[in-house]
N, C-alpha and C positions, 0 to 999 in steps of 0.2 A: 438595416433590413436586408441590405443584401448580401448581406456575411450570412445573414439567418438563415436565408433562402438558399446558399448554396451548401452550407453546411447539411441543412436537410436534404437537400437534394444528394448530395454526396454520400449522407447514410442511407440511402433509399438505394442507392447502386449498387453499393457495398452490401447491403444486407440483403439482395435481391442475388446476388453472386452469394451468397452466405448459404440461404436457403435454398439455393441446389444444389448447394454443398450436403447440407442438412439432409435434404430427402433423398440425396442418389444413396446413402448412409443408415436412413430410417425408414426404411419402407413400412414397419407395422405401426401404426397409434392408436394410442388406449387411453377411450374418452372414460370418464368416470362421473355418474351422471349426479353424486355430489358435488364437482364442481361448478362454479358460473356457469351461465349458459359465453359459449365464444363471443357473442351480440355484445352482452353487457361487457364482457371480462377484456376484451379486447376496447372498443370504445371509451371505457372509465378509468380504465388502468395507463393504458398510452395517452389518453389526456394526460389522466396526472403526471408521469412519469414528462413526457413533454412540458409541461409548463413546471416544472421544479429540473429543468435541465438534462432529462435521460433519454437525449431523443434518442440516439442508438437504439440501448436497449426499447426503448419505445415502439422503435421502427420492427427489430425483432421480432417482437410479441406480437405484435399487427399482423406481420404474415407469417410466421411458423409459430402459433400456439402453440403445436403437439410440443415441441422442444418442452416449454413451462410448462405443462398438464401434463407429462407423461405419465406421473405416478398422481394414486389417491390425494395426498395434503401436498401443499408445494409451500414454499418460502422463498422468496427471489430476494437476492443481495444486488441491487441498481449499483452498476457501475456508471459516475460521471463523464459525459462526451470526451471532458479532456482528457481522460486518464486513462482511458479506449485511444484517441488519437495518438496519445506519446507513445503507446506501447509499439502501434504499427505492427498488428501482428499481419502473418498470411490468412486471405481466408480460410482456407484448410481449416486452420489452427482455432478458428472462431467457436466451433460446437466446442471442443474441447474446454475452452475458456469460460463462456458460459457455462456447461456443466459444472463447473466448480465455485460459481457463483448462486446455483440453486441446491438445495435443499430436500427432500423427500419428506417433511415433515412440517407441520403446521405451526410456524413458532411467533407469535405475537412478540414486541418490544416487553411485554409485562412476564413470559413465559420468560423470554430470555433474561431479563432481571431479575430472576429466581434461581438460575442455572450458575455456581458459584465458577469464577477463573478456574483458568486452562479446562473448563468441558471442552471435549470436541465434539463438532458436530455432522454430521454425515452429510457426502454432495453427492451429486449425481455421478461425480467421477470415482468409479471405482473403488475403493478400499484408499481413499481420499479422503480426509476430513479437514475441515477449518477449526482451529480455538477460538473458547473466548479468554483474548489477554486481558482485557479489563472491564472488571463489572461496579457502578456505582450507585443503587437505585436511590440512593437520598436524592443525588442528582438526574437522575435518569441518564446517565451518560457507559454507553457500554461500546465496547470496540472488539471486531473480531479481525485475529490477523494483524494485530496494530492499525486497525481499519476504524475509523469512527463510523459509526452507523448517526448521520446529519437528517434522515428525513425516515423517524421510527412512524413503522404502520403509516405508510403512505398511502396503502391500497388494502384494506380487509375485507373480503367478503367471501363465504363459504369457506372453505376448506383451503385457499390463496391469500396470504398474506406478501406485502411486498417492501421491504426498508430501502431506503437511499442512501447512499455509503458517500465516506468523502475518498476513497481512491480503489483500488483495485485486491483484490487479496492474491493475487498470482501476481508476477511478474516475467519477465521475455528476457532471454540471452538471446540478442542476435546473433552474437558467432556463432551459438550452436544451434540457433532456430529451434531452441525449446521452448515452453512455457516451463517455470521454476512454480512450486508448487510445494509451499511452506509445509512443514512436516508437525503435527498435531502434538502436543503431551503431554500426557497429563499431570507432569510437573513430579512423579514420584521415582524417586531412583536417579536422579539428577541435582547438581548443583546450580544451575543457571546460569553455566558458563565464570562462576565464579573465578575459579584457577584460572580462566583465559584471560579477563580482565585484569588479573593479579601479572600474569605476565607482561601484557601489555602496557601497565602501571611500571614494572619493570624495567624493560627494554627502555621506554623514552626519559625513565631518570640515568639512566646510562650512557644515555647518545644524546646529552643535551637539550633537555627538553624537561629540566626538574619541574622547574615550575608549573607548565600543565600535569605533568606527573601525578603532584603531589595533588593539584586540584581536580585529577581524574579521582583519584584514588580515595578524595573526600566526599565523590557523589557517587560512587561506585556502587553501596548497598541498597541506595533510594532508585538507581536506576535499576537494578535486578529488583527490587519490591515492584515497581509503579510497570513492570515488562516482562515479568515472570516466563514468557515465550517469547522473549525475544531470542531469534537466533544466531543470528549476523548485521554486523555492522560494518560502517567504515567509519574513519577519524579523523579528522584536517587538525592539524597540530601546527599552529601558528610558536614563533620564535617565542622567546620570552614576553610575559605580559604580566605587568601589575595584579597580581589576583588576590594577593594578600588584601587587597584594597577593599576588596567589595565584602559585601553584604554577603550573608550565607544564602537567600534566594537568587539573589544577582549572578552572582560563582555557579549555582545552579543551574541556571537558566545559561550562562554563558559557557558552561561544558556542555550542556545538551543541544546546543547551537551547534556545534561543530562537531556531531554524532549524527548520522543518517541511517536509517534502517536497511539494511542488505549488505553486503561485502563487492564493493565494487573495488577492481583491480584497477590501475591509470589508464589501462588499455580498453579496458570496459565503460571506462569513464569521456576518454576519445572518439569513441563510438557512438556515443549520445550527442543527440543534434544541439544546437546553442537554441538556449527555451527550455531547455527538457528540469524539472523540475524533479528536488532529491528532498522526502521530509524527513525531517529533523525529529529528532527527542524534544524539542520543546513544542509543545501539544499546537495546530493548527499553523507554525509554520514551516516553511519550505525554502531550501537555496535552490538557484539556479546556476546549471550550467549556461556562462554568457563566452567563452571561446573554449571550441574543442578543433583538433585536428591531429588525422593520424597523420598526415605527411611531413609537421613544422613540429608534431614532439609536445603539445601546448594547449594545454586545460587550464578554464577558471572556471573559480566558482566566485558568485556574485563580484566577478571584476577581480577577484583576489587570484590570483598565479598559484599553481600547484608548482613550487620548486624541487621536492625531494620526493618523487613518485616511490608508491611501493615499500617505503620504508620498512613496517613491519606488516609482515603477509602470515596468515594463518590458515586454519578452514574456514574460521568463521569471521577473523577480524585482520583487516587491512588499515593501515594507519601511511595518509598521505603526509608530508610537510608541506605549509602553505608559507606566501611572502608576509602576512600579517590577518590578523584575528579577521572572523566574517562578521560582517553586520545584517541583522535579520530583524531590527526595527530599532526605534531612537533610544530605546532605554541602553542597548549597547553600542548607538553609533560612537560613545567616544571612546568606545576600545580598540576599532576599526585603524584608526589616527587617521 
């Protein structure tokens, strides 16, 4: 309880320093009297949003509606507490962020399962859009940005709809105090990074490292199908490992264990507090950074030592060596050793 209580309290500070960020910024608002009245929209929505985990954004919406109502139809993408906390951005930085998690348009979980991979979709920010990377409606299961949307139509009423996501669709360089700000596309006139993967495949059968090589190079097509927008990555490439062994979903599942979505450089990676959470290609889990530091040279990920930093650096894919394979649940603790 009293995690809960200060944690709220702490968004309540933050988001109070936020919104006078917001309004020194937005002096004009434009209500549109198709939507909610603020009574109910604010009330039913930050309930919800509160008790399925968004207090942030909760706390948000509570006191600067106009941000979410600025235009006629809205669509809000719920960013999780946690995934607000790891980013630590400035407040400054906060409207910006948000903007690219709303929407100008009225998009229901059932509109958006109609809408086939890589649409993009229009945000508040500017000549900025989100994809969608993956669309399933047999399953109901659709992800924008490599984003899962975990709580479809959380909030529907009028002209505001509201999804809960399982993480963020922008991300934070704190060396340059940006927000990174995934680039939309519509998949035509593109390879999907093809040729960079094929280099990559490349490079580590040449510098010792056949074996995952060759088992990169066996799930290489299924990952450019199942990530059509994926843009960058990184790699932890453990020594040699039995791989001939396994199973062909096994093999699977244990190259996309050691693929994270973004291009983080060792130095990027040092930079990230221990806790700070990096998801993986295999759908719903995550490694941890458990030792970083830029003074002693020395990054892990889930306990495992990055030995050979940097190995292969690209635009878009950087590829670490680690001391041996990561383990990211029992079906692969025994390749961990």
């Amino acid at each position: 309880m009293g995690k809960g209580v200060f944690f709220t309290s702490a968004s309540m500070v933050l988001a109070v320093i936020i919104t006078a960020t917001l309004r020194s910024h937005h002096h004009e608002t434009r209500h549109n009297p198709n939507n909610p009245s603020f009574t109910d929209f604010r009330s039913n929505a930050s309930h919800l949003l509160r008790s399925n985990g968004f207090n942030f954004v909760a706390t948000f919406l509570h006191i600067s509606p106009d941000l979410f109502l600025s235009t006629p139809q809205t669509t809000i993408f719920a960013v999780p507490d946690g995934a607000i906390s790891n980013l630590s951005l400035p407040p400054y930085m906060m409207k910006h962020f948000l903007a690219y998690h709303i929407s100008p348009l009225k998009l229901t979980m059932q509109d958006l399962l109609r809408k086939p991979a890589r649409t993009c979709l229009p945000t508040l920010v500017q000549r900025k859009s989100v994809g969608i990377t993956k669309s399933d409606a047999k399953r109901g299961v659709l992800e924008i940005n490599n984003v899962l949307i975990t709580h479809p139509d959380l909030f529907v009423k009028g002209l505001v709809t509201i999804h809960g996501l399982a993480g963020s669709f922008a991300s934070f360089d704190r060396q340059q105090e940006s927000i990174n700000l995934a680039v939309c596309e519509t998949g035509q006139n593109k390879n999907n990074g093809k040729d960079e993967w094929g280099k990559v495949v490349k490079f580590l059968g040449s510098s010792g490292f056949m074996t995952f090589a060759i088992g990169l190079n066996s799930v290489t097509d299924r990952i450019v199908k199942d990530f059509p927008d994926l843009v960058s990555v990184t790699i932890f490439t453990p020594p040699n490992v039995a791989l001939m062994a396994m199973s062909s979903p096994l093999l699977d599942k244990f190259m996309r264990s050691h693929i994270v979505f973004e291009r983080r450089t060792f130095k990027q990676l040092a930079s990230l507090s221990a806790g700070a959470s990096l998801r993986t290609l295999v759908t719903g889990k995550h490694v941890e950074i458990t030792e970083s530091s830029k003074i002693s040279h020395a990054v892990s990920i889930n306990g495992v030592a990055i030995t050979a930093p940097d190995l292969f650096s690209s635009k878009n894919f950087v590829v670490h060596g680690i001391a041996r394979p990561l383990n990211i649940d029992d079906e692969l603790s025994s390749m961990s050793g």
